[in-house]
C-alpha positions as semicolon CSV with decimal commas, in nm:
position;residue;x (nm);y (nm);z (nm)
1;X;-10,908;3,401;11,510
2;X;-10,791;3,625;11,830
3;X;-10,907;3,547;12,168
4;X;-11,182;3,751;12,376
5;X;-11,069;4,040;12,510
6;X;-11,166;3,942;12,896
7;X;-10,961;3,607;12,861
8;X;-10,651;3,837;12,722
9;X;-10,650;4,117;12,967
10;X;-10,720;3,808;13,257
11;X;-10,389;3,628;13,140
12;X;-10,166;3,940;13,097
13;X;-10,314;4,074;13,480
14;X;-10,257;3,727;13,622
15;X;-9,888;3,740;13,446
16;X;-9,741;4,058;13,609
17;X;-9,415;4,037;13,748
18;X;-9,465;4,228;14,041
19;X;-9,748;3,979;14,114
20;X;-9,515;3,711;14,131
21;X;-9,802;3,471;14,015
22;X;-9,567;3,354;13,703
23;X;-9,251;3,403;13,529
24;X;-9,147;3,301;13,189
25;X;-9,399;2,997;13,039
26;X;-9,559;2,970;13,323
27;X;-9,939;2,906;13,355
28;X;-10,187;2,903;13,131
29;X;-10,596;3,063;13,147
30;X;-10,918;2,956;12,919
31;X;-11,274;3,065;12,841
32;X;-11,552;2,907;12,767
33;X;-11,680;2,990;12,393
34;X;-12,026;2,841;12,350
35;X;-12,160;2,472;12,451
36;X;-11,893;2,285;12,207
37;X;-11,568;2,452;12,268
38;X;-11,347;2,723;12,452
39;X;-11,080;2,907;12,433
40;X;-10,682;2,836;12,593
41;X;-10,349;3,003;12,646
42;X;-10,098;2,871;12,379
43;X;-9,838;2,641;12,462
44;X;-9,532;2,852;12,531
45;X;-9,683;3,152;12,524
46;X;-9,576;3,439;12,807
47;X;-9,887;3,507;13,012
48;X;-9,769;3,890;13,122
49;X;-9,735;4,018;12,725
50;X;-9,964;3,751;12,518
51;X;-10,076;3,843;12,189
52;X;-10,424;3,819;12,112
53;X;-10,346;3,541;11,868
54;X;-10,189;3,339;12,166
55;X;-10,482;3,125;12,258
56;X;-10,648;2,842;12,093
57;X;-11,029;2,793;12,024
58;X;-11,062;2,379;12,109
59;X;-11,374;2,132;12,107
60;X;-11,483;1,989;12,438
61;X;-11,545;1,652;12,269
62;X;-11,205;1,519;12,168
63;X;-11,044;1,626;12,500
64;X;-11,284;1,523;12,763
65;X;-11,271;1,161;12,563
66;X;-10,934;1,161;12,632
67;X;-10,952;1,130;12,961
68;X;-11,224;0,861;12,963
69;X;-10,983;0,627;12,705
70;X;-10,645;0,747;12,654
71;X;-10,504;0,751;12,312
72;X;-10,192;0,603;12,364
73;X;-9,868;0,792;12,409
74;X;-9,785;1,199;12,404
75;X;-9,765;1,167;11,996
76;X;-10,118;1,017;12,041
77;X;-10,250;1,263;12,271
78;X;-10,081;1,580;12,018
79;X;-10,258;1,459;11,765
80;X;-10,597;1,476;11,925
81;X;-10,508;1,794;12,039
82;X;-10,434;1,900;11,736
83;X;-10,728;1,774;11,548
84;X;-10,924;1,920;11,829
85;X;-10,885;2,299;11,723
86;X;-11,159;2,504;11,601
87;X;-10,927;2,655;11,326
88;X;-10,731;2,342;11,207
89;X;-10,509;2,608;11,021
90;X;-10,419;2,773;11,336
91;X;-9,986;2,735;11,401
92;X;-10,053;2,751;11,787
93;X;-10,083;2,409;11,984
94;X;-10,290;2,386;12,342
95;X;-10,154;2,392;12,653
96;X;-10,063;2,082;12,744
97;X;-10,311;2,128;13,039
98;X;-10,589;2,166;12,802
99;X;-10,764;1,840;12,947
100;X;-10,777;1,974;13,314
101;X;-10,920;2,323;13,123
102;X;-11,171;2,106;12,956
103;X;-11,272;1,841;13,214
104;X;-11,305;2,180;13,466
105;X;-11,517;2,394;13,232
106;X;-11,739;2,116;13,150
107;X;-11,785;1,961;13,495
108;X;-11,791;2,281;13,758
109;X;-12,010;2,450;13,564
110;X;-11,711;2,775;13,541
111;X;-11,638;2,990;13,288
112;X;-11,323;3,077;13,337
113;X;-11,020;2,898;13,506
114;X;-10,695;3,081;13,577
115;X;-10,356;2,849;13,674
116;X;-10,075;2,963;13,840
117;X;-9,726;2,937;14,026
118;X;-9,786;3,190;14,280
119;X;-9,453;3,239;14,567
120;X;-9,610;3,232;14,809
121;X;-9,831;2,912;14,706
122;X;-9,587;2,712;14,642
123;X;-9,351;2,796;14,900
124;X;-9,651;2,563;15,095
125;X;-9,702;2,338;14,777
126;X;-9,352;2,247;14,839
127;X;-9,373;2,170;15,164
128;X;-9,509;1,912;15,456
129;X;-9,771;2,135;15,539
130;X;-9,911;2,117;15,132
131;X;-10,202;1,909;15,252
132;X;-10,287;2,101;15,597
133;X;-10,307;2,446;15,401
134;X;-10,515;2,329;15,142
135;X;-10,833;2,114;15,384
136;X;-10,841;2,441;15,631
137;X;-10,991;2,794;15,619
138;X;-10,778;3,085;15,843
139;X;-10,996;3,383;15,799
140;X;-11,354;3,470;15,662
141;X;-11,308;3,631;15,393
142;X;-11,057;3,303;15,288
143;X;-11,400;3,156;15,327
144;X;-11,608;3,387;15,076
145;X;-11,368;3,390;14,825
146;X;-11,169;3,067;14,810
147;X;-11,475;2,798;14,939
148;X;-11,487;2,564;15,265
149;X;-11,132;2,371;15,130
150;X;-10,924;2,337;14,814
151;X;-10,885;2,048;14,656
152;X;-10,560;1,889;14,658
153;X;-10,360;1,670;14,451
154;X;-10,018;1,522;14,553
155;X;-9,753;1,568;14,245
156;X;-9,848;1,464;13,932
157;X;-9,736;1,467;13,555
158;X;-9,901;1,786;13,426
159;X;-10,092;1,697;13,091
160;X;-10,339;1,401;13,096
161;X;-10,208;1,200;13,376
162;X;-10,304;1,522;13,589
163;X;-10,662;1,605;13,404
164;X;-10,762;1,216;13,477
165;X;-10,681;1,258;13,863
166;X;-10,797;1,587;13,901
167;X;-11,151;1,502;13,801
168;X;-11,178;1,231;14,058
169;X;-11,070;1,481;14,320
170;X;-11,326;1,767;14,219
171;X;-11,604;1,482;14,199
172;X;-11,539;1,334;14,548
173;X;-11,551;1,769;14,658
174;X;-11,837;1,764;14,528
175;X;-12,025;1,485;14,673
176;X;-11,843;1,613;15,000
177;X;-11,935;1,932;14,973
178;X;-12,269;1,971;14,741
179;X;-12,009;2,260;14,499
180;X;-11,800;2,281;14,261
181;X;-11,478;2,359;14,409
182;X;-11,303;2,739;14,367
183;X;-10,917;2,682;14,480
184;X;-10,725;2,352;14,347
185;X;-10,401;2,296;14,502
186;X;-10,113;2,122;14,297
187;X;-9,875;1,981;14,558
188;X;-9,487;2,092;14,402
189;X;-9,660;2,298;14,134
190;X;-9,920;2,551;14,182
191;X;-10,286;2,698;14,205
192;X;-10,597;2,689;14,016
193;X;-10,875;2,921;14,031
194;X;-11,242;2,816;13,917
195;X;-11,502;3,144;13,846
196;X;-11,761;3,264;13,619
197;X;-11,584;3,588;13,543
198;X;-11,218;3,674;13,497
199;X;-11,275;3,950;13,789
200;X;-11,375;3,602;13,995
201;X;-11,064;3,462;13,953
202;X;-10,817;3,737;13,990
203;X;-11,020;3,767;14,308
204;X;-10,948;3,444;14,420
205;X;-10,624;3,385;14,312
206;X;-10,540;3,725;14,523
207;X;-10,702;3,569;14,844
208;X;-10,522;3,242;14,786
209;X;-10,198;3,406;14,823
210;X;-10,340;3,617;15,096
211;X;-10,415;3,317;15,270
212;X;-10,078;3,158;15,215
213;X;-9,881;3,421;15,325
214;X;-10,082;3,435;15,684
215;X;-10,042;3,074;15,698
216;X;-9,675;3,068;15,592
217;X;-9,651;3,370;15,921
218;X;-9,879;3,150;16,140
219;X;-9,641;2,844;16,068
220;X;-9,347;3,095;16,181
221;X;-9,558;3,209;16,497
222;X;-9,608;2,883;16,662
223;X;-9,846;2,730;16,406
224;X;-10,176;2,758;16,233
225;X;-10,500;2,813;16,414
226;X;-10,772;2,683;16,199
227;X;-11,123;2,798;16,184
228;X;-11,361;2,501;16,284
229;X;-11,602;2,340;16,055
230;X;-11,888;2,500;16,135
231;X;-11,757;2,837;16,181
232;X;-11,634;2,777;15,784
233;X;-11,984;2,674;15,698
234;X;-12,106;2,932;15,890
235;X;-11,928;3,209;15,710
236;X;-12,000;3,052;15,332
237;X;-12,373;3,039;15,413
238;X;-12,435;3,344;15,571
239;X;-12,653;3,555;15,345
240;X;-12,442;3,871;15,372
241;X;-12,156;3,662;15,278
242;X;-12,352;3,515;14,939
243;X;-12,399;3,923;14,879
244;X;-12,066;4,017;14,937
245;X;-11,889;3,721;14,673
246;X;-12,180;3,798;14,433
247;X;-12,013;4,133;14,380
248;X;-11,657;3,973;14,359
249;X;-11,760;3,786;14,090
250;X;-11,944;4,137;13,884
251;X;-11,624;4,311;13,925
């Protein structure tokens, strides 16, 4: 079975060398199918020339009970994986992220997650000033697109040891917040965007680089100057504003 089309064209957008999002392996996208299962970006698998045939089709179930009782070691956790595809027949494996792309789609209520390695991300991800990026908002339209804050997770091993701590961030945002977040930050690895269209996550993923850039100048200027908290909330509930990201997400 080939992927969607949307999740396809997303993937190859996101993986354009001159955006400088990823090179080489790098990244990975999904799509929610129906209820019981979406789709994935192959393990190994180039994001900037995919195939259609480079995703897999996986069941929520199997994953998401991984991270409530681990299966044991990485063999373990393959095997789920593997017994967790749609088409058992299929020679492609899931990203080894596949539990963050499950655990996301089923808890945020998104359809589509893209994951990254922008430059200009991680030139911040890398840094002291990882943390301080991700809890503040520079600009309005940072606001609109991107949320109040990013969540943030110090490094981690990517695969399940990463899907497990990344849902108890996005449920504490939540309670914080009353949302599901739209910008995860992956301190000494990368960005996540959360959206219920691919347009929605190009979108943000654009604005988070935006954003990092200005605050990568700022840091060169003399330092950031943050909007307040109630200038952010300000900005995210302003009816104009909820107009304005509706149309982000439509195209």
């Amino acid at each position: 079975m080939n992927a969607p089309t949307p999740l396809v064209e997303l993937t190859r957008a996101l993986g354009q060398p001159h955006m400088n999002y990823v090179i080489i392996g790098e990244g990975n996208t999904s799509l929610r199918a129906d209820t019981d299962s979406f789709w994935v970006k192959a393990s190994g698998q180039q994001m900037q020339n995919i195939p259609v045939d480079g995703f897999v089709q996986v069941r929520f179930a199997p994953i998401l009970a991984m991270l409530d009782e681990s299966p044991g070691d990485l063999a373990a956790q393959k095997a789920v994986m593997q017994a967790a595809k749609v088409d058992p027949d299929s020679p492609r494996m899931p990203s080894v992220e596949v539990g963050f792309h499950a655990m996301l789609l089923h808890e945020c209520d998104v359809q589509v997650i893209g994951h990254t390695h922008p430059v200009e991300v991680n030139r911040i991800m890398c840094s002291a000033r990882a943390q301080d990026f991700a809890a503040n908002r520079l600009f309005p339209d940072e606001c609109v697109l991107c949320g109040p804050a990013s969540v943030f997770l110090p490094y981690i091993d990517p695969g399940l040891p990463l899907a497990v701590a990344m849902r108890e961030q996005v449920r504490r945002y939540q309670d914080s917040w009353g949302e599901a977040p739209k910008v995860i930050l992956l301190a000494n690895h990368g960005l996540i965007a959360l959206g219920q269209t691919p347009a929605e996550v190009l979108n943000i993923t654009a604005m988070c680089v935006k954003a990092a850039s200005v605050f990568i100048g700022a840091c060169a200027a003399g330092g950031p100057v943050f909007m307040s908290r109630q200038d952010v909330l300000h900005i995210c509930r302003r009816p104009d504003e909820i107009y304005r990201r509706q149309q982000f997400v439509e195209r």
